[in-house]
C-alpha positions as CSV (number, residue, x, y, z in Angstrom):
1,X,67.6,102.6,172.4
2,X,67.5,100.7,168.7
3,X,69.0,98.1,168.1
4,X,71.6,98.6,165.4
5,X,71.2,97.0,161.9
6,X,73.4,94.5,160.8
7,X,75.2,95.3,157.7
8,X,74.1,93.1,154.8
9,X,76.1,90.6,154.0
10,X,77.1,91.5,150.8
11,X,77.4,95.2,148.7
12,X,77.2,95.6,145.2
13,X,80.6,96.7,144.0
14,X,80.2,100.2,142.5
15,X,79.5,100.7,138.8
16,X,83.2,101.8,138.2
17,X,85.3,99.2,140.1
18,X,82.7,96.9,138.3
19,X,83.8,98.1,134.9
20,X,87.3,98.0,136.3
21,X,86.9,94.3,136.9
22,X,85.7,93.3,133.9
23,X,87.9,95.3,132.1
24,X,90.6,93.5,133.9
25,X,89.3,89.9,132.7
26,X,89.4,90.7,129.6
27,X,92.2,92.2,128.7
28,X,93.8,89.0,131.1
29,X,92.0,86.8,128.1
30,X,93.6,89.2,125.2
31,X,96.8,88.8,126.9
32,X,96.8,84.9,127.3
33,X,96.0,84.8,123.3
34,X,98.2,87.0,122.1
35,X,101.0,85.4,124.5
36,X,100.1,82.0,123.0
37,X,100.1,83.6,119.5
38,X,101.0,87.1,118.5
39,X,98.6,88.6,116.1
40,X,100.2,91.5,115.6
41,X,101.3,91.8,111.4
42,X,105.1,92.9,111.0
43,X,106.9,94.5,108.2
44,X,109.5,94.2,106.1
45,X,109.8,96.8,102.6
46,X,106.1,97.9,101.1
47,X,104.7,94.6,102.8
48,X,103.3,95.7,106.5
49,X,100.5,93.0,107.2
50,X,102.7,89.8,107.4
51,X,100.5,88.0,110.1
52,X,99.0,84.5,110.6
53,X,99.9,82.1,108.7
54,X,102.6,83.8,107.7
55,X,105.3,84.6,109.7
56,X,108.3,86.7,109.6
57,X,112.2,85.1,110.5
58,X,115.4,87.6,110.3
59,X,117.3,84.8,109.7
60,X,115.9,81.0,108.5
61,X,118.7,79.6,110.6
62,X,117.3,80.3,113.9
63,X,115.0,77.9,115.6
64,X,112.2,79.3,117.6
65,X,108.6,78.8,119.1
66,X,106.4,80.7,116.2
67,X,102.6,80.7,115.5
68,X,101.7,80.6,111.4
69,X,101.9,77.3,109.1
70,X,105.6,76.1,109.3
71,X,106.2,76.4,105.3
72,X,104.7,79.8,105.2
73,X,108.0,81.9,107.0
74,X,109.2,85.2,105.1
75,X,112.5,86.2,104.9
76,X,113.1,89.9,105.9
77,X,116.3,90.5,103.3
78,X,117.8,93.8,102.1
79,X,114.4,95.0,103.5
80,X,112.6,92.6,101.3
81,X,109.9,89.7,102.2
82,X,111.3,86.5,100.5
83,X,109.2,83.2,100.3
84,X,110.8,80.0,99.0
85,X,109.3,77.5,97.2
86,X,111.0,74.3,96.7
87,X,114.3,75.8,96.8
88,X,113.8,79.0,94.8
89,X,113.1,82.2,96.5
90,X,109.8,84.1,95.2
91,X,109.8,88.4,96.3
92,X,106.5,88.8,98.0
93,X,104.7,91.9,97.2
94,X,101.3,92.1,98.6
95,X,98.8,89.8,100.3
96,X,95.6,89.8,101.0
97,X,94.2,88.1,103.5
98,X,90.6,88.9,102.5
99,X,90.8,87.1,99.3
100,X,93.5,84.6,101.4
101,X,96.1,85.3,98.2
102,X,99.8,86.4,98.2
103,X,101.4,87.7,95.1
104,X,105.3,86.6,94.0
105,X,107.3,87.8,91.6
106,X,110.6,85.5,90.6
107,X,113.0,86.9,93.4
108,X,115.7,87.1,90.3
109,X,113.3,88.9,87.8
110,X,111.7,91.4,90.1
111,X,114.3,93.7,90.7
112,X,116.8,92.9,87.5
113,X,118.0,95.5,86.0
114,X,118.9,93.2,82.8
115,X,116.5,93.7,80.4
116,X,117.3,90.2,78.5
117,X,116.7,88.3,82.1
118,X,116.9,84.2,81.3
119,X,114.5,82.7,83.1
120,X,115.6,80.0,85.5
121,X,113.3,78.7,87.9
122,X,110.8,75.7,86.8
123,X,107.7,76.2,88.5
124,X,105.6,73.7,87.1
125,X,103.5,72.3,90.3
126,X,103.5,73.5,94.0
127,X,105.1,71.2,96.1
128,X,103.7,73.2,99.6
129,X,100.2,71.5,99.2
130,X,98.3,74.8,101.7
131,X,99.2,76.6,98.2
132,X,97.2,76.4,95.3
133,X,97.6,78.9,91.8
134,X,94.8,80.8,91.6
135,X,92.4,81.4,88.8
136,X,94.3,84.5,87.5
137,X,97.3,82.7,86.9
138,X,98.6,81.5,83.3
139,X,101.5,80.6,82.5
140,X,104.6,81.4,79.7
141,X,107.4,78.5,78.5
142,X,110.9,79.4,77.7
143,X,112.3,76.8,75.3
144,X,116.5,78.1,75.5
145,X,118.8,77.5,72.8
146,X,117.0,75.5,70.9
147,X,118.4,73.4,67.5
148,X,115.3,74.5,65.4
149,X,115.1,76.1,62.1
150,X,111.3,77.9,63.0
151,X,111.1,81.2,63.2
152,X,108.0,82.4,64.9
153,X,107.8,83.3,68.6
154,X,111.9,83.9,68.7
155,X,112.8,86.2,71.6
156,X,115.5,88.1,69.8
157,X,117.5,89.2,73.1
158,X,118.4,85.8,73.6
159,X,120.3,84.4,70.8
160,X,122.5,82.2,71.2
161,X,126.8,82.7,69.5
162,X,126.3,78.9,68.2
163,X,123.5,79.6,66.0
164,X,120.4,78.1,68.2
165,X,117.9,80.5,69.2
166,X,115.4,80.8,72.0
167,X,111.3,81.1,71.9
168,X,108.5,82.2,74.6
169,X,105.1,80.7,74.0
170,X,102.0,81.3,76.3
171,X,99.5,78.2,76.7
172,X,97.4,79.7,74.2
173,X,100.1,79.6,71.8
174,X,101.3,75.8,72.5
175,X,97.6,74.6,72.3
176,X,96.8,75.9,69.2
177,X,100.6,75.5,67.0
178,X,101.8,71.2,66.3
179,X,105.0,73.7,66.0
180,X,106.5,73.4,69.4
181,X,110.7,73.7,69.5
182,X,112.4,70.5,70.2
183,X,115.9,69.5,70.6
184,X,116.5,72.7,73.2
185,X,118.8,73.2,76.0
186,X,116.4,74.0,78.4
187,X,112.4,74.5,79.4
188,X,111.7,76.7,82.0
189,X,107.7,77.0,82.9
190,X,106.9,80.1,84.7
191,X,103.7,81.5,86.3
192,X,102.6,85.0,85.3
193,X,99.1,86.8,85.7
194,X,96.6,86.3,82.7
195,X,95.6,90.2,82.7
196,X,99.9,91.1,82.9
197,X,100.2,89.0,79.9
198,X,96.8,89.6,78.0
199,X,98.3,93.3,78.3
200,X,101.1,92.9,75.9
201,X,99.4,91.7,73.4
202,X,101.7,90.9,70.2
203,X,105.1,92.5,72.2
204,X,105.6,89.4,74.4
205,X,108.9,88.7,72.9
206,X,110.5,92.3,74.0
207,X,108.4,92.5,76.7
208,X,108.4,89.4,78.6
209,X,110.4,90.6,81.4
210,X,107.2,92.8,82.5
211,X,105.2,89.9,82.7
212,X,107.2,88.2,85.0
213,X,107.7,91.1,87.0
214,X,104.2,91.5,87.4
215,X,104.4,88.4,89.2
216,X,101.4,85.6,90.1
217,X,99.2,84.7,92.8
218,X,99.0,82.1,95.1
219,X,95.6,81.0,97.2
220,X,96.2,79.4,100.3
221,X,94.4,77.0,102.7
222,X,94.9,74.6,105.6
223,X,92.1,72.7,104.2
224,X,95.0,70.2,102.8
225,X,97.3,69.8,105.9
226,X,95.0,67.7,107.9
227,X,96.8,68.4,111.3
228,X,96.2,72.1,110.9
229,X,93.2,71.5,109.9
230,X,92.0,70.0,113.0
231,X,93.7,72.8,115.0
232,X,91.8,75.6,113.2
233,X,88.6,73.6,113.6
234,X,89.1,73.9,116.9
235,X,89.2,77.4,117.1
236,X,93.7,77.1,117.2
237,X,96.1,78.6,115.2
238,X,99.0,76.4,113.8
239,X,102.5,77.2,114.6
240,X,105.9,75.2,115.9
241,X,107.1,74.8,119.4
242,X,110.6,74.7,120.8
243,X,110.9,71.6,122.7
244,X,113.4,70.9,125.6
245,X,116.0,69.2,123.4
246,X,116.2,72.6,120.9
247,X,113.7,71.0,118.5
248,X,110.7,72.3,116.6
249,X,107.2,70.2,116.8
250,X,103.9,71.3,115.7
251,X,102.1,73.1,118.2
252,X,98.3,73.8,118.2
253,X,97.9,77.7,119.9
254,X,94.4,78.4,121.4
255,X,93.1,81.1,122.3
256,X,92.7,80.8,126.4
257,X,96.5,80.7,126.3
258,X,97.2,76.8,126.0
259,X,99.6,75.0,123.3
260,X,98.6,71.5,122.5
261,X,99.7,69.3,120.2
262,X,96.8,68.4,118.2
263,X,93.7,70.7,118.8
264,X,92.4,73.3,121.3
265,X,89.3,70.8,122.2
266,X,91.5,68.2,123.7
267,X,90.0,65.2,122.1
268,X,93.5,64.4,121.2
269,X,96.7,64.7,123.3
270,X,97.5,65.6,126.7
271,X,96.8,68.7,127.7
272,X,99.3,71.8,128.7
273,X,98.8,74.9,130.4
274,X,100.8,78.0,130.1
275,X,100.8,79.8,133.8
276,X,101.3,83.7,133.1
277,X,101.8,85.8,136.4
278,X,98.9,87.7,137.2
279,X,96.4,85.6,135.3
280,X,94.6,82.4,135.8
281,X,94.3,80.0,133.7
């Protein structure tokens, strides 16, 4: 009689429950990162790719955990995204995250039906310091209700009952003319896209309205904010956590499903895992 084998100690795991397994891990890795940070884009109008590190808030009065640079939320209203800057709110109508630009128009312009709109918003410098005006950007300045007795470069729409009148001058215009109003009400410096403007030509004092509808752009980077820098270095993604006592801190995402807060390499900061059921982290 022979003596029977014994089995072998170990069988390779079939070519199918292999691919299962593996499979399995991975999508247990895709699910950790997007649990840590969604990158999913959302909607709100014409705008559908709203994603890191931008984020979208139904209302800017609710506090919670959220993965995207903490100045950069969008406000879904009327079914349009709103960014604010300082404390004016800017329309958002495209952005590109290729070029890494997002394109405003003056919330109060863009969808005015006044065709005489007063221009009241002084954007001079950028006071979020990830934003930076890109190289297609120029700019116009109002001078309102000014005590001048020059003519040129009057916007006729805006006249004024006591007599002063009201010009719009691009840079070009200001560089090149000693000329400038004085004794005015008001100066209002607004961004505007060079080709917009270059467009109108001689027509800007009608047609100043388009330009600022036409809106600007914006680059951004986290080159400037050196804690999120450090995070994206890492291989994180920047966003705020809710803590215990209902308050937000910064919060470095990574991608194996842990939130630190300072960088996913843990050269700074004490560790924290996230436990999700049915995974191991």
């Amino acid at each position: 009689m022979l003596d029977a084998k014994p089995p072998p100690s170990s069988l390779p795991l079939p070519i199918p429950l292999l691919f299962l397994v593996l499979l399995f891990s991975i999508a247990a890795v895709s699910f950790a990162s997007d649990y840590a940070c969604q990158e999913l884009s959302t909607s709100c109008g014409s705008v559908t790719n709203i994603t890191y590190p931008f984020w979208l808030a139904n209302d800017p009065a609710d506090l919670f955990t959220h993965c995207g640079y903490p100045e950069f939320m969008v406000i879904c209203r009327n079914n349009t995204p709103i960014l604010s800057l300082a404390t004016d709110n800017y329309t958002v109508t495209d952005i590109d995250h290729d070029r890494r630009i997002i394109s405003l128009a003056d919330a109060d312009i863009f969808g005015s039906a006044d065709t005489c709109p007063r221009v009241r918003h002084n954007l001079t410098s950028l006071t979020n310091f990830s934003l930076a005006y890109a190289p297609s950007d120029t700019y116009l300045t109002f001078f309102f209700n000014c005590n001048d007795d020059r003519t040129e470069y009057t916007v006729p729409c805006l006249g004024h009952a006591g007599g002063n009148i009201s010009f719009v001058l691009t840079d070009e215009m200001i560089e090149n003319n000693s000329l400038v109003p004085d004794n005015c009400e008001a100066v209002i410096v607004a961004p505007v896209l060079r080709d917009h403007l270059n467009s109108l030509e001689y027509e800007l004092a009608n047609r100043y309205k388009e330009a600022l509808q036409g809106g600007f752009e914006l680059n951004w980077s986290a080159s400037t904010n050196d804690t999120c820098s450090h995070c994206e270095q890492s291989y994180g993604r920047c966003g705020s956590n809710m803590t215990s006592s209902r308050t937000l801190v910064f919060a470095c995402f990574c991608s194996d499903g842990r939130t630190e807060s300072y960088n996913c390499s843990g050269s700074h900061g004490k560790k924290k895992k996230k436990k999700l059921k049915g995974t191991q982290l």
